[in-house]
C-alpha positions as CSV (number, residue, x, y, z in Angstrom):
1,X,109.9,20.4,132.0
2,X,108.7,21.2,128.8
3,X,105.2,22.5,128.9
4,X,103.5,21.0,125.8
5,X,105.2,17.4,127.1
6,X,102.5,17.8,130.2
7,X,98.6,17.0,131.0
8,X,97.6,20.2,132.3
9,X,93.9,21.0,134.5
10,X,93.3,24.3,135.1
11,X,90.5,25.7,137.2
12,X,89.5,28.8,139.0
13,X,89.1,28.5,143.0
14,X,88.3,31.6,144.5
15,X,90.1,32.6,147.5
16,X,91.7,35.6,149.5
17,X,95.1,35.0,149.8
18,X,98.0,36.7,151.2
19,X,100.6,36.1,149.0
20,X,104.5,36.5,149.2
21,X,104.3,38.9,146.6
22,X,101.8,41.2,148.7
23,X,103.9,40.6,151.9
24,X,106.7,42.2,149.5
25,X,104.7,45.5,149.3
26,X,104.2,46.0,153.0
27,X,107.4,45.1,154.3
28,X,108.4,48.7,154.4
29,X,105.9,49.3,156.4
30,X,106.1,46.8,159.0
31,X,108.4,48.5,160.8
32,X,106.2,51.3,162.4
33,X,102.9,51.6,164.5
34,X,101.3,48.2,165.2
35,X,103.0,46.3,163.4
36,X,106.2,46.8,165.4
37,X,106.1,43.5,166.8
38,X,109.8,42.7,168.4
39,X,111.2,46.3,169.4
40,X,114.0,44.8,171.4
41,X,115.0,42.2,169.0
42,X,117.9,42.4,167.2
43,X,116.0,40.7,164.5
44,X,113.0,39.1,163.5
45,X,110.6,37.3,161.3
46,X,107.6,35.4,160.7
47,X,106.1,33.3,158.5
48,X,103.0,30.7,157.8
49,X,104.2,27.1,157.4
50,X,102.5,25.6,155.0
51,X,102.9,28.3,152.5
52,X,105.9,29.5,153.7
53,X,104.7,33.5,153.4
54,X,106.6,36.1,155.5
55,X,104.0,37.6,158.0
56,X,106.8,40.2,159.7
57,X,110.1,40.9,159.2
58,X,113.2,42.8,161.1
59,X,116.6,42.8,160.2
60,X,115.8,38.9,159.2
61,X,118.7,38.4,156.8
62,X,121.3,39.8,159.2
63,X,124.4,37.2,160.5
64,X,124.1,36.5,163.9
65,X,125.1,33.6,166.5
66,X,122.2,31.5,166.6
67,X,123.1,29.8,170.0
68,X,121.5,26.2,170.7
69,X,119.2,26.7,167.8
70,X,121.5,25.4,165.8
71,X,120.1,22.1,167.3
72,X,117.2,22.8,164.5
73,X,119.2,21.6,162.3
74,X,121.1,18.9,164.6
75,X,117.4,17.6,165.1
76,X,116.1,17.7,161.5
77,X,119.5,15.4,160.1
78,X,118.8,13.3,163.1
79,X,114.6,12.8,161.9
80,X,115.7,12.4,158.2
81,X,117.9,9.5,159.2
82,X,115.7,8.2,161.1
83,X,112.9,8.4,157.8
84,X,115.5,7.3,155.5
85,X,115.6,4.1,158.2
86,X,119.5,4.4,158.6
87,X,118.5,5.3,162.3
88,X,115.6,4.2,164.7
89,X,114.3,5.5,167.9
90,X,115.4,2.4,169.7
91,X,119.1,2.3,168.8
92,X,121.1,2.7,171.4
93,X,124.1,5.7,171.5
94,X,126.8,5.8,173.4
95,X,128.3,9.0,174.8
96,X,132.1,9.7,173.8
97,X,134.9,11.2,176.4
98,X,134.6,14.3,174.5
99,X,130.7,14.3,174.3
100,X,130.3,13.9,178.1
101,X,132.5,17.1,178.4
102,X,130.7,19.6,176.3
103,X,129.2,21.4,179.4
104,X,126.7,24.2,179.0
105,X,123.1,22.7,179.1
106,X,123.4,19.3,179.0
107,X,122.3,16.2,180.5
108,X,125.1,14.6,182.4
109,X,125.8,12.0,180.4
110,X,128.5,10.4,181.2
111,X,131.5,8.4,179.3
112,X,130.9,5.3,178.2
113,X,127.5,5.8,178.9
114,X,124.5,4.3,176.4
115,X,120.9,5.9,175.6
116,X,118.4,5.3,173.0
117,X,117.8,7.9,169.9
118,X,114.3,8.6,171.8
119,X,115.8,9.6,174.9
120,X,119.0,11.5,173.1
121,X,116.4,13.8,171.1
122,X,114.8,14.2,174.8
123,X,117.4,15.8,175.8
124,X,118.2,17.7,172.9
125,X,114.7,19.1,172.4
126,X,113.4,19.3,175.9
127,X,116.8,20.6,177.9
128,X,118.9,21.9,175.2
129,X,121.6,19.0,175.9
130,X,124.9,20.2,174.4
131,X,126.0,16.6,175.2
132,X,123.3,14.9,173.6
133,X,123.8,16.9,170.4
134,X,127.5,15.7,170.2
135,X,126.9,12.4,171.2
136,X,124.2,11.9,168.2
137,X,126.2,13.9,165.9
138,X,129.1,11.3,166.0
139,X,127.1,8.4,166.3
140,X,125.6,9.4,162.9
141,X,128.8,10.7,161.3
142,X,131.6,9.2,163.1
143,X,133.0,12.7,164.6
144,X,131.7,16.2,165.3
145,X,133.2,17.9,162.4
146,X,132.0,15.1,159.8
147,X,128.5,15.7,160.7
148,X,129.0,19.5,161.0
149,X,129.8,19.0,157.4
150,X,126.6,17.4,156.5
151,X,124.6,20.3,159.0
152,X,126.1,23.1,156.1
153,X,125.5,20.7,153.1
154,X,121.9,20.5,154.4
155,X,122.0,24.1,154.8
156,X,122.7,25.0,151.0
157,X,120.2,22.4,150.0
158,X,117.5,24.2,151.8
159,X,118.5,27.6,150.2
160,X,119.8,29.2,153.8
161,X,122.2,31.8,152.4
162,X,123.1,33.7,155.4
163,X,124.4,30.3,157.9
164,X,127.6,28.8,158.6
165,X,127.6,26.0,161.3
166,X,131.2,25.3,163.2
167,X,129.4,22.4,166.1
168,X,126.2,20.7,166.3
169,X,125.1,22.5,169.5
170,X,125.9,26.1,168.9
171,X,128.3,26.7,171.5
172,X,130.0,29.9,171.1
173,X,132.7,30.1,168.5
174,X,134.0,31.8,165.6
175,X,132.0,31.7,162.5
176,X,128.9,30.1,163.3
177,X,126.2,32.4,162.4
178,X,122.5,32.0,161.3
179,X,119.6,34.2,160.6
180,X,116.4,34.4,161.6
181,X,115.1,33.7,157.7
182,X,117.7,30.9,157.5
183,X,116.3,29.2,161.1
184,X,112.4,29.8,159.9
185,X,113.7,27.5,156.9
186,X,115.3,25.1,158.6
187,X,112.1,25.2,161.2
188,X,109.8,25.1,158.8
189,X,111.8,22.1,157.3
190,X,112.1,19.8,160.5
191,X,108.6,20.6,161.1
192,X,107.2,18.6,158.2
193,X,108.6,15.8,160.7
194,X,105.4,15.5,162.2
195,X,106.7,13.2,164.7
196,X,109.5,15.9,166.2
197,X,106.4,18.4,168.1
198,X,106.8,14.9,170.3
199,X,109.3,16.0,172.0
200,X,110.0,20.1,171.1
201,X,106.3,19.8,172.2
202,X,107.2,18.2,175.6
203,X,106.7,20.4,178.7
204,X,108.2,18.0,180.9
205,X,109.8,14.5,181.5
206,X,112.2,12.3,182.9
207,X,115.0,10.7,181.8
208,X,116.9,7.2,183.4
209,X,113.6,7.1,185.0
210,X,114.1,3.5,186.5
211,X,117.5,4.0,187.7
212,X,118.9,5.5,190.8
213,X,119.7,8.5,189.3
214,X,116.3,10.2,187.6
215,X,116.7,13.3,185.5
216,X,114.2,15.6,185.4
217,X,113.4,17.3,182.2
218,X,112.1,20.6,181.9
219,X,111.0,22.8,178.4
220,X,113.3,25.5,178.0
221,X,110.3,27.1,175.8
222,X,108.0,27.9,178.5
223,X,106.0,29.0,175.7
224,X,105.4,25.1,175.1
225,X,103.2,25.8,178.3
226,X,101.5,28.9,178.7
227,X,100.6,30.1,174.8
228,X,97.9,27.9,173.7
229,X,99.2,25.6,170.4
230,X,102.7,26.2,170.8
231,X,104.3,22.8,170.4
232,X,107.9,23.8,169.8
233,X,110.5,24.5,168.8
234,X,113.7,25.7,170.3
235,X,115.4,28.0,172.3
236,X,119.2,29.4,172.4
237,X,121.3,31.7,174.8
238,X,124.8,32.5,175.1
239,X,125.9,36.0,176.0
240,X,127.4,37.0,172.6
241,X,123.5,35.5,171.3
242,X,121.3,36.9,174.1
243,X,117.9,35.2,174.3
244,X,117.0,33.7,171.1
245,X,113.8,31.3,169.8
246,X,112.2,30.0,166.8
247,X,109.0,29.1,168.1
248,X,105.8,27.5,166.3
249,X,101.9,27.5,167.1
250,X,99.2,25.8,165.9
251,X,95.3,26.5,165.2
252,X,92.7,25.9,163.0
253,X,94.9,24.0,160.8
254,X,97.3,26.8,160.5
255,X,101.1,27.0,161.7
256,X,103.0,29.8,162.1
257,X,106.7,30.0,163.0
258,X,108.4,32.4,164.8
259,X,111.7,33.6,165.3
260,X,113.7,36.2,167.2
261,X,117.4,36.5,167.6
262,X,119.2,39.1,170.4
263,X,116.2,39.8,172.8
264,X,117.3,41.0,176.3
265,X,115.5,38.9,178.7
266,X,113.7,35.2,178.2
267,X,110.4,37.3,179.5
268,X,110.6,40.0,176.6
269,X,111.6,37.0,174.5
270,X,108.5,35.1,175.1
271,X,106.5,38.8,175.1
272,X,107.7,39.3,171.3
273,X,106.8,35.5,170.2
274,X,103.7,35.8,171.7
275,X,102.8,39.0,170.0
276,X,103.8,37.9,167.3
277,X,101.4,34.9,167.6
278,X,98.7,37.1,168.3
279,X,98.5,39.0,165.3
280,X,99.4,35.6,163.0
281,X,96.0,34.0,164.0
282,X,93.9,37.2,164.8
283,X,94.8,38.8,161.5
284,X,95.3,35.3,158.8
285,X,93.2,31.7,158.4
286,X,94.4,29.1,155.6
287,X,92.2,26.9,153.1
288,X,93.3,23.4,153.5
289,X,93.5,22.0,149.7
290,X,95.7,19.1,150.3
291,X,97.3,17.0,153.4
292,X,100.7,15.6,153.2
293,X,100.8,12.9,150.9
294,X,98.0,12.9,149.1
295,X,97.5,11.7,145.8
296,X,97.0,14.6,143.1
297,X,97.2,12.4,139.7
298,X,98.2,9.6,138.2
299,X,100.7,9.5,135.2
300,X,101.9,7.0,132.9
301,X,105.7,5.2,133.6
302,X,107.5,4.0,130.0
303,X,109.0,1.2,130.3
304,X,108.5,0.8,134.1
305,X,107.8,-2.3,136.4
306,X,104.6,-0.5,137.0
307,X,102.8,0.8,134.4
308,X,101.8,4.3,136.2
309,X,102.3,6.2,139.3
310,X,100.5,8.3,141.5
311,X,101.8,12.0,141.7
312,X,101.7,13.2,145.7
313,X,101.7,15.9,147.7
314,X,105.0,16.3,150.0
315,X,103.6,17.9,152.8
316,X,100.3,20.0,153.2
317,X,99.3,22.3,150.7
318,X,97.3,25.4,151.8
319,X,96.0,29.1,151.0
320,X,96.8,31.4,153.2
321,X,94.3,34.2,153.4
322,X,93.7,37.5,155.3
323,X,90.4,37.1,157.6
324,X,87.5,39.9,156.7
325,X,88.9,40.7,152.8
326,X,86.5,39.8,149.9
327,X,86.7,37.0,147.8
328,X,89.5,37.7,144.6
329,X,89.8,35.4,141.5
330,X,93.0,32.3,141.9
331,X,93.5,30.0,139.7
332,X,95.2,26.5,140.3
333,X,96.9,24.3,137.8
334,X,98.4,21.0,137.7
335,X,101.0,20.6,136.0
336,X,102.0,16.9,135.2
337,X,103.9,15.1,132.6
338,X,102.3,12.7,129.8
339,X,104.3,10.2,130.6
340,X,107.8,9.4,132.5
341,X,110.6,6.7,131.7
342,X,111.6,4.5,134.3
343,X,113.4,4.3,136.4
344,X,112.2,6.9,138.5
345,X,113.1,7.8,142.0
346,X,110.9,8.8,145.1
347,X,112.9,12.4,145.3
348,X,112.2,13.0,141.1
349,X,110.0,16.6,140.5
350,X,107.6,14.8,137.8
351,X,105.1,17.7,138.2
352,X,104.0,20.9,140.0
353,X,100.9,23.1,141.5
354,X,100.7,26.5,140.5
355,X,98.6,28.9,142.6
356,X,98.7,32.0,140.3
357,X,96.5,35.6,140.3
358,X,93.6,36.5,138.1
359,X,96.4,38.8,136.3
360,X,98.9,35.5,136.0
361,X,101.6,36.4,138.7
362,X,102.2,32.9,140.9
363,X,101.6,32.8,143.9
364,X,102.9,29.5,145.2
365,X,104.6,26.3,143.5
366,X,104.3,22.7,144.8
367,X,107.0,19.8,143.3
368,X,104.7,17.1,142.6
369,X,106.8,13.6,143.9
370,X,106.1,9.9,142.8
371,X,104.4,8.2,145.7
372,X,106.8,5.4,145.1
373,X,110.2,4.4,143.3
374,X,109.6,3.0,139.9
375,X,112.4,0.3,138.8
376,X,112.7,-0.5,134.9
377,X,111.2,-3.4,133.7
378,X,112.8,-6.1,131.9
379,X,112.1,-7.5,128.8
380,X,110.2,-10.1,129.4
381,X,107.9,-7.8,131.4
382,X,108.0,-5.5,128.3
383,X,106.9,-8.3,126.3
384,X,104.3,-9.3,128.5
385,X,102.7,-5.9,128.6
386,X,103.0,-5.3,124.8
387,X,101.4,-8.7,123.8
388,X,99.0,-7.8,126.3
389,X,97.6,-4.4,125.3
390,X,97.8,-5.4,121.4
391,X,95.5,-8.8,122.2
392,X,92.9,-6.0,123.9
393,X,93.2,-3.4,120.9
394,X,91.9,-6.6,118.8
């Protein structure tokens, strides 16, 4: 968008933050002394949700078999169906010969056999159920390999360079590779899902509760359990893998997400994460300056069946800062357009937040969304409006 097309506020805010930019600088060191937070992981990273700046690194771009994480991404297709409302919690799915036989974690289900969404991403989240994962994958795609399809689309979308998915529960086989930057995007991504912690949040249940046959549910994430905030999010293991998690916390309105790939044991696993943790919320705080949603400002619609839309937030906005530094000079602008012609969809960029330093280098941009789809008006509503605004001018 063109700059002098755009209604521009600019003000100063002064913050610390600990910017991408700066994370860039120290990466090299990160490696040694203190900071060598997951020695026995083949690789590593960390980053703040909100903002989505990189904490820690290790090796975090490197290919590797991501295991049942992959259900990340099995998970976040399922909640986006679900907020498109193609799917709902209470529609019931029913389990496929070739579902039922995945083997692996799973949760017994058997052929022919019908569960709701809810209880599906139960299993999926809570015990890791290979069967589960199939079993929603072709209810929402019609086969496996349809919505495997749709699992590397999303993938692109979402900028994950270094992933190739072959299944939807990440059983071992050739060419399905992650990495730990890719899964702390597609985290990051299903976390704005508020409704998904849930269940990845669950420590323990029970499904076919009423029936002769209970299941119990346990948390594969023990961390869900024993680290205080942790609400998620999944765990993986096979033995080309080893122990793998992408984990996330929560405190003082700040989430961090955690991942490491290739750790030795699920106890050094959970040792890393929480280290990991540790430093995150001993070491950073964020500034709330928006929640998800929230109404930033108003803009004009041409030609549209309403005559101006609200410009919103999509999920919370934050500055992440580094506890016990001294105030520095940010500035934040909004950026929105004058005006926009109808019709304009709910998934259109019509503006943005800058977060930029004193010295002009940005920090952090936000896409601006409208908080509803505009259709074009006719022209009798044209009319309307024109006669309107000219009988006012007199």
């Amino acid at each position: 968008m063109k700059r002098n097309g755009y209604l521009a506020l600019c003000f100063v805010m002064c913050f610390t933050i600990f910017s991408p930019m700066a994370v860039a600088k120290e990466k090299a060191g990160q490696q040694k002394g203190d900071n060598h937070f997951a020695p026995l992981a083949s690789s590593a990273v960390m980053i703040e949700a909100d903002t989505g700046t990189v904490l820690y690194e290790k090796n975090a771009n490197e290919k590797m078999p991501p295991a049942s994480i992959t259900k990340v991404m099995t998970m976040l297709l399922i909640m986006e169906a679900v907020e498109r409302g193609e799917l709902k919690l209470t529609d019931k799915v029913r389990t496929s010969e070739r579902a039922a036989s995945m083997g692996g974690s799973q949760i017994f289900l058997q052929p022919g056999e019908e569960m709701t969404v809810e209880d599906m991403l139960k299993g999926i989240a809570i015990a890791s159920g290979n069967d589960a994962s199939v079993a929603m994958a072709e209810h929402l795609a019609g086969t496996e390999e349809s919505f495997v399809a749709r699992m590397n689309e999303r993938a692109q979308q979402l900028g994950m360079k270094n992933t190739h998915f072959v299944n939807s529960n990440g059983l071992p086989a050739a060419n399905h590779y992650s990495s730990a930057v890719d899964i702390a995007i597609m985290s990051r991504e299903l976390l704005k899902h508020e409704g998904i912690t849930k269940f990845t949040g669950t420590y323990q249940d029970y499904l076919r509760k009423d029936t002769e046959s209970p299941f119990w549910l346990v948390n594969t994430n023990k961390l869900v359990r024993f680290y205080e905030g942790v609400d998620g999010l999944k765990t993986g293991y096979t033995g080309e893998a080893k122990y793998c998690l992408t984990a996330t916390a929560k405190r003082n309105n700040m989430r961090v997400i955690a991942v490491v790939m290739g750790e030795p044991d699920v106890k050094t696993r959970n040792n890393e994460v929480s280290t990991m943790f540790n430093y995150a919320f001993t070491h950073f705080q964020v500034m709330p300056m928006y929640k998800k949603g929230e109404a930033v400002r108003a803009l004009v619609v041409d030609k549209g069946q309403k005559p101006q839309i609200n410009a919103v937030t999509p999920h919370a906005v934050s500055l992440l800062m580094k506890k016990g530094e001294s105030a520095d000079t940010f500035q934040k602008e909004i950026v929105i357009n004058e005006a926009v012609h109808a019709p304009i969809a709910k998934d259109q960029v019509i503006g943005h937040i800058f977060i930029r330093t004193k010295d002009g280098k940005e920090v952090n941009r936000i896409d601006l969304f409208p908080e509803d789809q505009v259709d074009k008006a006719n022209m009798w509503e044209i009319l309307k409006r024109t006669t309107k605004s000219v009988l006012i001018s007199y």
